[in-house]
Z-matrix of the N, CA and C atoms (Angstrom, degrees):
N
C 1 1.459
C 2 1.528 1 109.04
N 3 1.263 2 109.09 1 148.54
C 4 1.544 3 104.28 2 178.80
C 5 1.548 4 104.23 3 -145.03
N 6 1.514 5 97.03 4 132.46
C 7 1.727 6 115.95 5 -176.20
C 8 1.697 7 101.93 6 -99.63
N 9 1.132 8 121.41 7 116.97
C 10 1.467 9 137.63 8 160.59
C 11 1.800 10 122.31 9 -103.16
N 12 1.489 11 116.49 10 141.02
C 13 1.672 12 106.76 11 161.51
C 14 1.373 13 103.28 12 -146.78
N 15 1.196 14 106.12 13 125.26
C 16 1.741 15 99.98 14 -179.47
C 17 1.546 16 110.89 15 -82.27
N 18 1.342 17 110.54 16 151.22
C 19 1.585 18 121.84 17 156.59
C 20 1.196 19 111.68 18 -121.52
N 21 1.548 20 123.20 19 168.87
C 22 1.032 21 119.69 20 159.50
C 23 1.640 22 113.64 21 -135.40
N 24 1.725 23 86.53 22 126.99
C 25 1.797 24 102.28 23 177.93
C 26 1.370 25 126.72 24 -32.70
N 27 1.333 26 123.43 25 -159.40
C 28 1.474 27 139.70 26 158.75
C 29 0.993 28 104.96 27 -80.92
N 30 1.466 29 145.35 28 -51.68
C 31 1.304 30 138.27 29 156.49
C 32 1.839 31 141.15 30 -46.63
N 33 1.323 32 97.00 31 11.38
C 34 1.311 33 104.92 32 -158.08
C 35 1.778 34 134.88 33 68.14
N 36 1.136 35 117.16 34 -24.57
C 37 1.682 36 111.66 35 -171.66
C 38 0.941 37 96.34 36 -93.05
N 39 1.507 38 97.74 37 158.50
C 40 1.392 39 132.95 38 -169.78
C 41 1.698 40 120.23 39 -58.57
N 42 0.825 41 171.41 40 140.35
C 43 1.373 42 166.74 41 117.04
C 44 1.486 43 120.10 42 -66.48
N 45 1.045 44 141.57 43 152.97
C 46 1.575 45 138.43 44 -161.35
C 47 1.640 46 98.42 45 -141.09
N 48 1.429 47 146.57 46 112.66
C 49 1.162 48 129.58 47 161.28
C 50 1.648 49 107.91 48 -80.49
N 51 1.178 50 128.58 49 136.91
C 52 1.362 51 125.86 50 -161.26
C 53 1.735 52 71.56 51 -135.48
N 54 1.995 53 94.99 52 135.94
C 55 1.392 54 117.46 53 163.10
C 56 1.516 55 99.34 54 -126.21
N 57 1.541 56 118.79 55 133.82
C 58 1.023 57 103.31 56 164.40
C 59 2.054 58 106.06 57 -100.98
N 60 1.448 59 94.61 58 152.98
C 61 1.853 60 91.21 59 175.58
C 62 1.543 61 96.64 60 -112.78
N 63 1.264 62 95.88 61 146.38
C 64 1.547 63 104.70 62 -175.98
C 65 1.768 64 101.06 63 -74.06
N 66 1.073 65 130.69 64 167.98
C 67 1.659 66 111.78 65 158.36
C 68 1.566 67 91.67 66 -117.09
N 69 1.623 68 85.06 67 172.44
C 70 1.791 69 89.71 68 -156.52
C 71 2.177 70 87.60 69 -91.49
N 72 1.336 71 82.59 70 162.32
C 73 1.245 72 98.29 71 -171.61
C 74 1.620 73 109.77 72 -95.09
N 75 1.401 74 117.23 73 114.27
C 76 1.744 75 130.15 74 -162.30
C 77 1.634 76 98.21 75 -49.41
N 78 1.117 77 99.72 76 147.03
C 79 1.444 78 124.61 77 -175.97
C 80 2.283 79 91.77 78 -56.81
N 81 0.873 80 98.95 79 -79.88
C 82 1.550 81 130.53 80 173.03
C 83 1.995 82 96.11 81 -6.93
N 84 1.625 83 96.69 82 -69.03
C 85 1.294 84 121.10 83 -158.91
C 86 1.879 85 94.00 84 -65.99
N 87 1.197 86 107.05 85 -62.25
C 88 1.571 87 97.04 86 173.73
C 89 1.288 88 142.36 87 -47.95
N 90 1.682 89 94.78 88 -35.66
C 91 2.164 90 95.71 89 164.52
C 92 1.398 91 97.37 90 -68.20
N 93 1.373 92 123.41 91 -58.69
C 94 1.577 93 95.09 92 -150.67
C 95 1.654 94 111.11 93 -70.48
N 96 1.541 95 119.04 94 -11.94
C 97 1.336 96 107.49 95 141.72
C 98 1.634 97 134.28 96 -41.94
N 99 1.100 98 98.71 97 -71.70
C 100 1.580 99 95.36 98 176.86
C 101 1.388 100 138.90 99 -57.06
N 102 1.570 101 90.01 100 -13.14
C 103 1.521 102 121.77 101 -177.92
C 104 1.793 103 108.14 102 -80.72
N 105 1.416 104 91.05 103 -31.03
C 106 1.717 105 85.47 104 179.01
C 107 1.386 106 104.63 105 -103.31
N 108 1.123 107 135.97 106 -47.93
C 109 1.625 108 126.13 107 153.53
C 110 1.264 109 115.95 108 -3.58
N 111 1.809 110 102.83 109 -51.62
C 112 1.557 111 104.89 110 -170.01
C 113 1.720 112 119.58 111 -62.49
N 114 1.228 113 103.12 112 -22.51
C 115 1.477 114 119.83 113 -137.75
C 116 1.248 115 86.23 114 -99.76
N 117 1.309 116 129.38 115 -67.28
C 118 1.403 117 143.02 116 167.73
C 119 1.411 118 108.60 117 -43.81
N 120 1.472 119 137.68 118 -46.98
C 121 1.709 120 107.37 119 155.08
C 122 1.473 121 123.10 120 -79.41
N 123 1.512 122 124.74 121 -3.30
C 124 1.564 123 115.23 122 161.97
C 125 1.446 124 110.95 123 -61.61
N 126 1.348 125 129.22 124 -35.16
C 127 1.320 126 137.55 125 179.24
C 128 1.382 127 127.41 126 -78.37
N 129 1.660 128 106.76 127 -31.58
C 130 1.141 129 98.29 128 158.30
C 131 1.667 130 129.87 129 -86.18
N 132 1.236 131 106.15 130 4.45
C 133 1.651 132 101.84 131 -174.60
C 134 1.551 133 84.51 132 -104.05
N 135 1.587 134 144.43 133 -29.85
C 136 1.318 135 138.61 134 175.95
C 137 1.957 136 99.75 135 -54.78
N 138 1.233 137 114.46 136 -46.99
C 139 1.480 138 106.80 137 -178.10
C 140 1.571 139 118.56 138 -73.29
N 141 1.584 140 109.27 139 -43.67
C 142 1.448 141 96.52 140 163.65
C 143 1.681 142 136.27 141 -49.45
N 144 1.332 143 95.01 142 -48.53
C 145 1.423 144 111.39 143 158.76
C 146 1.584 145 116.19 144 -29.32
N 147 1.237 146 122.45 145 -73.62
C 148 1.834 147 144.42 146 -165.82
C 149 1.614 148 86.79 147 -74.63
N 150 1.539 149 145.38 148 -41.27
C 151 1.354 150 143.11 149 153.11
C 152 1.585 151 99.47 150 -24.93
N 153 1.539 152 103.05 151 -86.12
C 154 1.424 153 107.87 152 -143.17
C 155 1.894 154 90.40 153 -62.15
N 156 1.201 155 124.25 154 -42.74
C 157 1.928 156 121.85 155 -167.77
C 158 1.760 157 85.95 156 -51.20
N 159 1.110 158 109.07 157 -54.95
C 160 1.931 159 87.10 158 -168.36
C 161 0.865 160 139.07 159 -62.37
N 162 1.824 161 95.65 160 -38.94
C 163 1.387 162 96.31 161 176.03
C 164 1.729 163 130.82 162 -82.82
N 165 1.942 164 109.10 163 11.43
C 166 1.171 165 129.70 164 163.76
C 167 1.612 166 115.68 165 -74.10
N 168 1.587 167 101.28 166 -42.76
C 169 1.798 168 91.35 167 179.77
C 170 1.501 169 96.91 168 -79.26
N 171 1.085 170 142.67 169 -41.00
C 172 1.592 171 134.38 170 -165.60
C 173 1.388 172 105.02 171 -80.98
N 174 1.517 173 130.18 172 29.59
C 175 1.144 174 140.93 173 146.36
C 176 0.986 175 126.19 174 -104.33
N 177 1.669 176 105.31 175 -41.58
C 178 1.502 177 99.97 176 175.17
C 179 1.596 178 114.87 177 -79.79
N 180 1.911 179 119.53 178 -32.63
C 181 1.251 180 105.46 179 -177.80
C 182 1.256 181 107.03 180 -64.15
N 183 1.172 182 153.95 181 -15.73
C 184 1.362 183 160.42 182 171.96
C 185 1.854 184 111.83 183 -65.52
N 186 1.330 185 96.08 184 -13.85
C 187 1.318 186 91.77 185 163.38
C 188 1.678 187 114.07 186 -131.85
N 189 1.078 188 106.73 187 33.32
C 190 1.637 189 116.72 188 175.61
C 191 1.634 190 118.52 189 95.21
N 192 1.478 191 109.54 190 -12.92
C 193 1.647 192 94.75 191 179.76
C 194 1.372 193 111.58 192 -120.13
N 195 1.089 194 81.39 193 134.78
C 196 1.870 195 104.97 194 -177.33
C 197 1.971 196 107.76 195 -98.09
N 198 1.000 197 118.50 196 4.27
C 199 1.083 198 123.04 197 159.50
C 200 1.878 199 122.77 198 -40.06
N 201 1.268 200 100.51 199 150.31
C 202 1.343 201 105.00 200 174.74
C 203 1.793 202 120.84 201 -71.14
N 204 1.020 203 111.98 202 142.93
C 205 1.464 204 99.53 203 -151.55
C 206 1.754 205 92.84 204 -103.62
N 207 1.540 206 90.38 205 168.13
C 208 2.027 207 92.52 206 -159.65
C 209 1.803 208 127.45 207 -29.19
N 210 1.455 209 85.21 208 -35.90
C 211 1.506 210 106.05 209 -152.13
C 212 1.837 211 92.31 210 -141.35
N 213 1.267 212 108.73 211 132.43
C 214 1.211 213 116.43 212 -154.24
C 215 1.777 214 93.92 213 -156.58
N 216 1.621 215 136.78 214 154.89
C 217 0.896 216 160.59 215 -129.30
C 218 1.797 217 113.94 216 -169.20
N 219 1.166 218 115.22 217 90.34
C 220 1.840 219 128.88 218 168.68
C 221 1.086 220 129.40 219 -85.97
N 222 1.341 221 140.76 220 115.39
C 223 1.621 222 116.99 221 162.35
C 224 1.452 223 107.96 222 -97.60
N 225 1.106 224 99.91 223 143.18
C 226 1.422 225 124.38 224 -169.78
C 227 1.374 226 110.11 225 -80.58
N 228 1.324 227 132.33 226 127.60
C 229 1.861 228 130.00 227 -168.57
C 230 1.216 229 102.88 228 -117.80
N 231 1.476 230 125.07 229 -16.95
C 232 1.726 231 116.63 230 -170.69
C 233 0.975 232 92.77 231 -129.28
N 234 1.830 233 115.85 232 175.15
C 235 1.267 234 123.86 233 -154.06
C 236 1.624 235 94.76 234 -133.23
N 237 1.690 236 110.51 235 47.89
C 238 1.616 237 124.53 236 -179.45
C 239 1.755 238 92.84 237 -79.54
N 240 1.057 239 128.60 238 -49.80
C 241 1.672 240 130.47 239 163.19
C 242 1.247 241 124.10 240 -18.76
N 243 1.560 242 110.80 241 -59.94
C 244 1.528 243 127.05 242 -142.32
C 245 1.608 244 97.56 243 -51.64
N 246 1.394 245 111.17 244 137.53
C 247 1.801 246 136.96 245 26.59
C 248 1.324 247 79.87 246 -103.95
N 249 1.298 248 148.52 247 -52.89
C 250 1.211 249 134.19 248 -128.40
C 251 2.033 250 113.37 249 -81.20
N 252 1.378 251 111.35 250 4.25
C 253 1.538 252 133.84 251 176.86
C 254 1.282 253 107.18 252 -170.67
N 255 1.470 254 95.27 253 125.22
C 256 1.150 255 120.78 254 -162.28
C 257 1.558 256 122.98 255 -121.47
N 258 1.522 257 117.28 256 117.56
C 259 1.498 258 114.35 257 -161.67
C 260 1.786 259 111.61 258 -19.00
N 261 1.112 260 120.52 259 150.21
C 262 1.518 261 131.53 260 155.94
C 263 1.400 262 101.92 261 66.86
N 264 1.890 263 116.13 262 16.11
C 265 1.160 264 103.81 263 179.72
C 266 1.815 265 97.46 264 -93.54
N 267 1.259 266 120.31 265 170.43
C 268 1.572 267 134.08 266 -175.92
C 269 1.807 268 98.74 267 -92.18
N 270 1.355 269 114.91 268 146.81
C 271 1.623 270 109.63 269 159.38
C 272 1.619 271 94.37 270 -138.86
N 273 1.142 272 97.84 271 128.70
C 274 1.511 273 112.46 272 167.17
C 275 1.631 274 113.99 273 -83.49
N 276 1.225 275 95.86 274 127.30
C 277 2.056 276 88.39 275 174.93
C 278 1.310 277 108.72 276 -134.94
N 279 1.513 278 115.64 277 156.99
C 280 1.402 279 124.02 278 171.15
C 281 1.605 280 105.70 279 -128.20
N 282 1.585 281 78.54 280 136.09
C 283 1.868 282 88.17 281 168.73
C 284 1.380 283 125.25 282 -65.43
N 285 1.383 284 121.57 283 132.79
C 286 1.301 285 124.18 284 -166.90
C 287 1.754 286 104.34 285 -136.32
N 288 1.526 287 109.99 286 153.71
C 289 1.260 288 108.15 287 -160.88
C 290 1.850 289 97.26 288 -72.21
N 291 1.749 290 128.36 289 146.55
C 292 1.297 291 133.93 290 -157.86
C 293 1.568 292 99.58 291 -63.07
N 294 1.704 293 128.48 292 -16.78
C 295 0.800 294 98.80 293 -159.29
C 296 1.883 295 109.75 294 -90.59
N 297 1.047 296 98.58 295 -9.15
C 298 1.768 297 116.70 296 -178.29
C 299 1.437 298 108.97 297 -62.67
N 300 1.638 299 105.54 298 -22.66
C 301 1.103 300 98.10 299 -165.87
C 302 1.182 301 113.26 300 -88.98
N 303 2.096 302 127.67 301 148.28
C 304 1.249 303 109.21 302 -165.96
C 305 1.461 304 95.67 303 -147.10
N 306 1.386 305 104.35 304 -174.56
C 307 1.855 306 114.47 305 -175.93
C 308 0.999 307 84.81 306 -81.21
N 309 1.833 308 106.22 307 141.39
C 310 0.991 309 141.12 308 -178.03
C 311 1.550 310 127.73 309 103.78
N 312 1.473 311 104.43 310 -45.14
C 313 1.787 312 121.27 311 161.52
C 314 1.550 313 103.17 312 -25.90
N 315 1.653 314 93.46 313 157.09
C 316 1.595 315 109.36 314 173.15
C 317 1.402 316 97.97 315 -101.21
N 318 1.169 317 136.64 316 130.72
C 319 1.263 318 132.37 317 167.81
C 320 1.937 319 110.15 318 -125.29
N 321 1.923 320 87.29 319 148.31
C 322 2.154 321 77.55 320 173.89
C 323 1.749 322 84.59 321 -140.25
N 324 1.499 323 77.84 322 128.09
C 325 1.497 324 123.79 323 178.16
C 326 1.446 325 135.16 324 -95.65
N 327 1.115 326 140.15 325 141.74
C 328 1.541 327 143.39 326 160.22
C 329 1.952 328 104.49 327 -64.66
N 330 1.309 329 122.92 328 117.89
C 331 1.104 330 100.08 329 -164.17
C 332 1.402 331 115.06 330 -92.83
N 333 1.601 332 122.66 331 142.29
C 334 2.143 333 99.43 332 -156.75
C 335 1.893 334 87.50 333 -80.13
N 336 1.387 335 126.42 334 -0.73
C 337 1.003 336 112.88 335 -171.57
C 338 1.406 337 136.85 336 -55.70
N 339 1.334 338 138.42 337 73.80
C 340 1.479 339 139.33 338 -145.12
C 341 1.688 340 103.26 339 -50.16
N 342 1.331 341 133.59 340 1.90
C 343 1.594 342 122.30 341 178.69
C 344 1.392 343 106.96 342 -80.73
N 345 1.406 344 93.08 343 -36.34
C 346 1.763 345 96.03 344 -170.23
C 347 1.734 346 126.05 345 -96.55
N 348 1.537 347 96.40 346 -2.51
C 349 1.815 348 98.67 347 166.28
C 350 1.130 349 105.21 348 73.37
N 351 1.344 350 125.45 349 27.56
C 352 1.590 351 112.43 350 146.50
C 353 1.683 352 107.25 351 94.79
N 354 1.442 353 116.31 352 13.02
C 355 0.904 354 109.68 353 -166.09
C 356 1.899 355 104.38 354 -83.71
N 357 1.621 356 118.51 355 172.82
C 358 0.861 357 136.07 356 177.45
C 359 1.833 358 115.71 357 -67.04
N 360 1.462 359 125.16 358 117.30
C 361 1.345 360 107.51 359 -166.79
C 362 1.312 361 96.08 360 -138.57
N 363 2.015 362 120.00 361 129.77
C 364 1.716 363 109.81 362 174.59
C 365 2.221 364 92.74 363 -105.18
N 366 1.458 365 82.13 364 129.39
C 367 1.203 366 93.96 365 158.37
C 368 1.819 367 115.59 366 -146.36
N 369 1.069 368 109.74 367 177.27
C 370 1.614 369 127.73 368 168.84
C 371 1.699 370 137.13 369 -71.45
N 372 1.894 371 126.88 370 96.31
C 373 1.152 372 112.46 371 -154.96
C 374 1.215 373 79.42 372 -56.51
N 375 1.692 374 108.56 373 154.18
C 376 1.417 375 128.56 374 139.67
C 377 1.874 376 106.29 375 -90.07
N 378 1.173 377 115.13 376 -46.37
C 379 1.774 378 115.30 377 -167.92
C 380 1.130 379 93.79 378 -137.53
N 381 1.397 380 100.33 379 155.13
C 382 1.484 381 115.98 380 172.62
C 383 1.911 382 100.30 381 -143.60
N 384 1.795 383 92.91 382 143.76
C 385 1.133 384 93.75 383 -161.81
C 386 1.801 385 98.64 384 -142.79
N 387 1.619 386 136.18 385 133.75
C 388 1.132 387 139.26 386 -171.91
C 389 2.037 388 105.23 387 -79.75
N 390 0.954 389 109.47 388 135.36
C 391 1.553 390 124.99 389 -178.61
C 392 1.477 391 118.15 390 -96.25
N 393 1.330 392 109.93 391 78.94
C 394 1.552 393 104.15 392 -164.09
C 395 1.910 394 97.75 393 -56.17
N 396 1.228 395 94.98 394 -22.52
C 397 2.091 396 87.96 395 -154.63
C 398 1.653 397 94.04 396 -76.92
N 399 1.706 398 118.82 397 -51.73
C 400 1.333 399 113.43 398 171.20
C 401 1.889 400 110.92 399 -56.24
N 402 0.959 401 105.86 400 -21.80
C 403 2.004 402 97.24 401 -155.06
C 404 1.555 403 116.08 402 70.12
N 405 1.023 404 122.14 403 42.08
C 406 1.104 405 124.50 404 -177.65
C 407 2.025 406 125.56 405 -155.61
N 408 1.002 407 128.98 406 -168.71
C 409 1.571 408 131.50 407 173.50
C 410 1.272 409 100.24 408 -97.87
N 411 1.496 410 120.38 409 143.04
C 412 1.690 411 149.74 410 158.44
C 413 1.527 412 116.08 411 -120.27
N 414 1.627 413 98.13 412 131.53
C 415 1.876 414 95.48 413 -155.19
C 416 1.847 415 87.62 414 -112.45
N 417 0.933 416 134.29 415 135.86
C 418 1.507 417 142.43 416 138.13
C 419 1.553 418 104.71 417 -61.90
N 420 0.924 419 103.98 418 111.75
C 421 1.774 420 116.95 419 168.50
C 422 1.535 421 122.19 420 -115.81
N 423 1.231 422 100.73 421 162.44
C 424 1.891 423 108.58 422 -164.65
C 425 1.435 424 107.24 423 -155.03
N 426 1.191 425 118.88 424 114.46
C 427 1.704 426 114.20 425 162.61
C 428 1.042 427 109.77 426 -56.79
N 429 1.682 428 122.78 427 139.20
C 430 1.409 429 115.83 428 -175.84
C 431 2.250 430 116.07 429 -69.87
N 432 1.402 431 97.98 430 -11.99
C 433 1.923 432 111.82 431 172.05
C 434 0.873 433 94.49 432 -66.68
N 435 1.692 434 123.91 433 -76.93
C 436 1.588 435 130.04 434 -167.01
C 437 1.478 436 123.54 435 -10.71
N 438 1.103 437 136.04 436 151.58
C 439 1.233 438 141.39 437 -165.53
C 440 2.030 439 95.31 438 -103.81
N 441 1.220 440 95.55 439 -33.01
C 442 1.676 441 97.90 440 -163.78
C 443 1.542 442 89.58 441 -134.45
N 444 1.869 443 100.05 442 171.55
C 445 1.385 444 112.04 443 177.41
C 446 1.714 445 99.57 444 -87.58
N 447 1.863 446 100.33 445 157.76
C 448 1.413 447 87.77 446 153.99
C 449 1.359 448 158.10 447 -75.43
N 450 1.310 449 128.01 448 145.32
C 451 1.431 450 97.94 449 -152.97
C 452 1.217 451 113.65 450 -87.68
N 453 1.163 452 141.38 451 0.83
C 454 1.602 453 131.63 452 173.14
C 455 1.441 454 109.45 453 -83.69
N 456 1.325 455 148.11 454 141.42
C 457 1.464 456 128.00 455 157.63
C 458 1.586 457 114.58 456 -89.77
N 459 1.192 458 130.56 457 143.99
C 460 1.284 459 160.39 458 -121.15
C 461 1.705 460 91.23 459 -127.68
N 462 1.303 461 102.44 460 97.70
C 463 1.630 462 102.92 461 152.68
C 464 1.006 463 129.78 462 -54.55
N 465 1.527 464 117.60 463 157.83
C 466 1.831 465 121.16 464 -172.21
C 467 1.760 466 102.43 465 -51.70
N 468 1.956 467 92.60 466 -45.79
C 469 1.680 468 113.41 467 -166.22
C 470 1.301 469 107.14 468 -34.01
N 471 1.573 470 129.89 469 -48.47
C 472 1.252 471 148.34 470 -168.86
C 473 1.076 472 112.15 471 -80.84
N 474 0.985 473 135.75 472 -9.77
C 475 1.758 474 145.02 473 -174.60
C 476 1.612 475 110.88 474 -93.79
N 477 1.725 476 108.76 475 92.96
C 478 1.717 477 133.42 476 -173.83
C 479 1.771 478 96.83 477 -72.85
N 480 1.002 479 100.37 478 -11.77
C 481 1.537 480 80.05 479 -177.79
C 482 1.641 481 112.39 480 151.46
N 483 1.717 482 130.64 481 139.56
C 484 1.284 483 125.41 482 133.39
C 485 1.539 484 141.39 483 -23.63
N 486 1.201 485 115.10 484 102.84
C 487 1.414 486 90.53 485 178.19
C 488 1.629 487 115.39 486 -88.08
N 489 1.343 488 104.59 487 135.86
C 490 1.537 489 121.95 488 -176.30
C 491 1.366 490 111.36 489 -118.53
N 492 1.283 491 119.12 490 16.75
C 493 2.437 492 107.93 491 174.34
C 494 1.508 493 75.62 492 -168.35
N 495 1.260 494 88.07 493 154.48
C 496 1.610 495 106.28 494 175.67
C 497 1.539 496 91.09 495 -134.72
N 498 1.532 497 130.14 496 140.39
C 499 1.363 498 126.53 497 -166.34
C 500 1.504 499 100.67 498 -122.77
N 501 1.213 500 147.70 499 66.69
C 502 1.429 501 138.57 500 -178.87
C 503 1.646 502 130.27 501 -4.14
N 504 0.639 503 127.35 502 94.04
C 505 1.382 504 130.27 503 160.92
C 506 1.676 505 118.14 504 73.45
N 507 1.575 506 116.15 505 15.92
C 508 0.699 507 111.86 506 -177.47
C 509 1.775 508 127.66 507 -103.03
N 510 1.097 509 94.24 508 18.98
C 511 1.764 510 108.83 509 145.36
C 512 1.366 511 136.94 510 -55.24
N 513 1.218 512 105.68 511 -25.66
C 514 1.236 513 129.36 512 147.52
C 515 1.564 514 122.54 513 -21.61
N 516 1.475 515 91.10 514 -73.52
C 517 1.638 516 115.45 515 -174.32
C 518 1.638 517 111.68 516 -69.55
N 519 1.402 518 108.19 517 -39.07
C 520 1.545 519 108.05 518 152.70
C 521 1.261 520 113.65 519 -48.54
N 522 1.080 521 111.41 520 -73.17
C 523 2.246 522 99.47 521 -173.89
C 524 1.599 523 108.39 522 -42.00
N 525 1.275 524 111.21 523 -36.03
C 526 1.384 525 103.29 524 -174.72
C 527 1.324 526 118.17 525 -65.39
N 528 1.714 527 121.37 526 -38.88
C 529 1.363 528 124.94 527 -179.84
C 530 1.676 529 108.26 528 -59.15
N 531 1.676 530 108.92 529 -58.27
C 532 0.806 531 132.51 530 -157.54
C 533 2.106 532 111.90 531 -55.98
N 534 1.713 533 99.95 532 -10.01
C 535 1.297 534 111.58 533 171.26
C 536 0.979 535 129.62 534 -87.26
N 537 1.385 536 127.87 535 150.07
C 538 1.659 537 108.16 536 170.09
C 539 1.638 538 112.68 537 -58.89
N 540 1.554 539 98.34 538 146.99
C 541 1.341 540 113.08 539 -165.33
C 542 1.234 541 129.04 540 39.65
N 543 1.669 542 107.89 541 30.09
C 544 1.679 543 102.32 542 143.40
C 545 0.830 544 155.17 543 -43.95
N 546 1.901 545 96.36 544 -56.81
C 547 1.150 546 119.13 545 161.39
C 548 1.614 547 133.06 546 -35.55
N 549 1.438 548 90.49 547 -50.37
C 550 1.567 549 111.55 548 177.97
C 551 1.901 550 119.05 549 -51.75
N 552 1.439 551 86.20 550 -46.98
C 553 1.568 552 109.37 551 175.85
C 554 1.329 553 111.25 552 -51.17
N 555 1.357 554 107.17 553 -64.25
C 556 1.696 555 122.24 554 -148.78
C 557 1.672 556 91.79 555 -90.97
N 558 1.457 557 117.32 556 -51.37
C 559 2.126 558 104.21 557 -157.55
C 560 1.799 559 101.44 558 -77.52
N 561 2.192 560 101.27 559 -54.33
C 562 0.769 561 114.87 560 -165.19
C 563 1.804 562 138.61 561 -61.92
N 564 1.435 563 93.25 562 -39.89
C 565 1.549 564 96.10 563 -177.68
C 566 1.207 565 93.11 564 -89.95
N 567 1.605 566 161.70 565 -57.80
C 568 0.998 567 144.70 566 -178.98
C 569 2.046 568 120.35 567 -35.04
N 570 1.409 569 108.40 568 -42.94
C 571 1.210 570 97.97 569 164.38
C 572 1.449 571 127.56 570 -65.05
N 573 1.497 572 111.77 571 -43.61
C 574 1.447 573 112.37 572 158.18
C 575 1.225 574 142.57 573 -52.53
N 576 1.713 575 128.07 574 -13.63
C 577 0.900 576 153.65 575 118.36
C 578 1.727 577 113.96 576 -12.13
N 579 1.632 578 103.73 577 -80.08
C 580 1.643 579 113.92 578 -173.23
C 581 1.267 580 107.30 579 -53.20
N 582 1.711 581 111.18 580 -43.19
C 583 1.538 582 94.55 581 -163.82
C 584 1.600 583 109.51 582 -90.08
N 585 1.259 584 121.59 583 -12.65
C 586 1.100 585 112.45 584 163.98
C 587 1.933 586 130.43 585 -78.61
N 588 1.146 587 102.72 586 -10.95
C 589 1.634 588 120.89 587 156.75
C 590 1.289 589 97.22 588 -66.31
N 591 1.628 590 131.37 589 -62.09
C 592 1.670 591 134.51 590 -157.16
C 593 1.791 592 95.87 591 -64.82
N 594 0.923 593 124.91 592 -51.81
C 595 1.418 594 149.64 593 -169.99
C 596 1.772 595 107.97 594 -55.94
N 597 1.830 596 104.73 595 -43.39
C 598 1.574 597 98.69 596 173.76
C 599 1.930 598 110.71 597 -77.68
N 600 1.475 599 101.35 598 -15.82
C 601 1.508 600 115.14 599 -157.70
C 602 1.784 601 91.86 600 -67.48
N 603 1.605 602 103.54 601 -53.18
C 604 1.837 603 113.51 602 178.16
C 605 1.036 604 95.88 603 -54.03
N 606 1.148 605 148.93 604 -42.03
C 607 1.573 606 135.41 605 -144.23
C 608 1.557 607 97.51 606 -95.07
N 609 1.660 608 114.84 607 -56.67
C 610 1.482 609 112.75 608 156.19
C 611 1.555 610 129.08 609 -18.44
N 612 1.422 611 102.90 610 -22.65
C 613 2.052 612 84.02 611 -154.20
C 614 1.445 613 83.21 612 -128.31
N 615 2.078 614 126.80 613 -12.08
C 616 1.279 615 99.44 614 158.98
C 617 1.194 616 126.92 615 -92.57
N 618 1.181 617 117.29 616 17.38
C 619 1.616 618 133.38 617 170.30
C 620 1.669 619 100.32 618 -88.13
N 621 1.001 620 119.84 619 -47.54
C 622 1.689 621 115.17 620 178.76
C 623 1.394 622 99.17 621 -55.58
N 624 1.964 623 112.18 622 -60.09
C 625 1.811 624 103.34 623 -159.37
C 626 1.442 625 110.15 624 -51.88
N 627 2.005 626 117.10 625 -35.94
C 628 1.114 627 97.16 626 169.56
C 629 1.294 628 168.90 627 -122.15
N 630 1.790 629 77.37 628 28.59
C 631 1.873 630 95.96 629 150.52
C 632 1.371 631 113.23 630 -65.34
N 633 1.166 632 123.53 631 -40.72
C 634 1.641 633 108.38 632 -179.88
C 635 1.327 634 116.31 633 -81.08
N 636 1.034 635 139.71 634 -2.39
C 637 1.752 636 137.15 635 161.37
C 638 1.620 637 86.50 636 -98.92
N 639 0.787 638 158.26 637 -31.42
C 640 1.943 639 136.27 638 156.45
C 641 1.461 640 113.19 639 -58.98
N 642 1.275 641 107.14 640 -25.08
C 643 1.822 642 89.30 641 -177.60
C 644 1.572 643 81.47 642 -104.63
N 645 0.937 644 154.38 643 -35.45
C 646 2.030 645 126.01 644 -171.58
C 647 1.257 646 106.06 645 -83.64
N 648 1.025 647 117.83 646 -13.31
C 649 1.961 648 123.10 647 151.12
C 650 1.258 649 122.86 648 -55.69
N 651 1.561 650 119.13 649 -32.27
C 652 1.210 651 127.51 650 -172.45
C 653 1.681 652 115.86 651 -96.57
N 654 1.585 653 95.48 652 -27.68
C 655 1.354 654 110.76 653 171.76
C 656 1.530 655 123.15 654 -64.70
N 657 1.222 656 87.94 655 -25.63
C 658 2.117 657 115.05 656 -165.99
C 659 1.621 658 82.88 657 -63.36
């Protein structure tokens, strides 16, 4: 909107005071601003993140260890947890020296159990026990659902890590990446989205500057 009042000088011509008023910016228009702002740095700190994890093991296998690296990331597929982990939820763990580790801890493991092929498993020490023949700690573990403990005990060797964050349900968003055209779904069109919102916003405000240098042009 624009407020004008003419006077006229000692010289006769016209003068124009031109105010411009900002208009206020809709309630509506600002969340889903801030709303995509938001979204667009959740995504970019999710990609930096998956940056820095890769480019940590392809440093270290580049220097001979294939080891599990400090801090490591699971999604959980069964519901051996429940209540306290919950299918498709994430657990973050860090490796910690065997002796910290104690009954009660969440731990995720390589399992020595030959039925299940070695797969990755978080459960709960129940016991912990010293290995004179390894030199090392052996954990008795138990899903807190399970009816019984498991029956193999779980060398330190096998032990990927503490779990320390449990992330809700966001395994989810893994299957989605992890599909064709996830990616596309989840990083890509949402950024294209922002910048094409940012993109109508420029075009918005040079259409305002130049209606108002066309009308004080016209006024001139």
């Amino acid at each position: 909107n624009i407020e004008s009042t003419s006077i006229n000088d000692i010289f006769g011509v016209k003068h124009y005071n031109v105010k411009i008023i900002k208009a206020k910016e809709q309630p509506l228009k600002y969340a889903v601003s801030v709303l995509s702002y938001a979204i667009f740095i959740f995504l970019l700190l999710i990609g930096g993140t998956l940056l820095l994890y890769v480019a940590d093991i392809k440093i270290r296998a580049a220097k001979g260890d294939y080891s599990a690296p400090v801090f490591n990331a699971y999604v959980v597929l069964s519901g051996s947890m429940l209540p306290t982990i919950q299918i498709k939820d994430i657990v973050v763990t860090k490796k910690v020296p065997e002796e910290e580790l104690k009954v009660g801890d969440i731990i995720t493991f390589i399992s020595p159990d030959p039925r299940f092929g070695g797969i990755s498993v978080t459960h709960r020490i129940r016991e912990k026990y010293y290995d004179d023949s390894l030199g090392s700690y052996s954990y008795r573990t138990k899903g807190d659902y399970n009816n019984v403990a498991d029956s193999v005990l779980v060398p330190n060797s096998n032990v990927l890590g503490k779990v320390i964050l449990k992330i809700p349900k966001l395994g989810y968003l893994q299957d989605i990446l992890s599909s064709k055209g996830g990616l596309i779904i989840v990083v890509l069109i949402p950024c294209l989205i922002i910048l094409s919102y940012d993109i109508m916003k420029v075009f918005k405000k040079l259409i305002s500057i130049t209606s108002v240098l066309a009308l004080t042009l016209s006024i001139c």
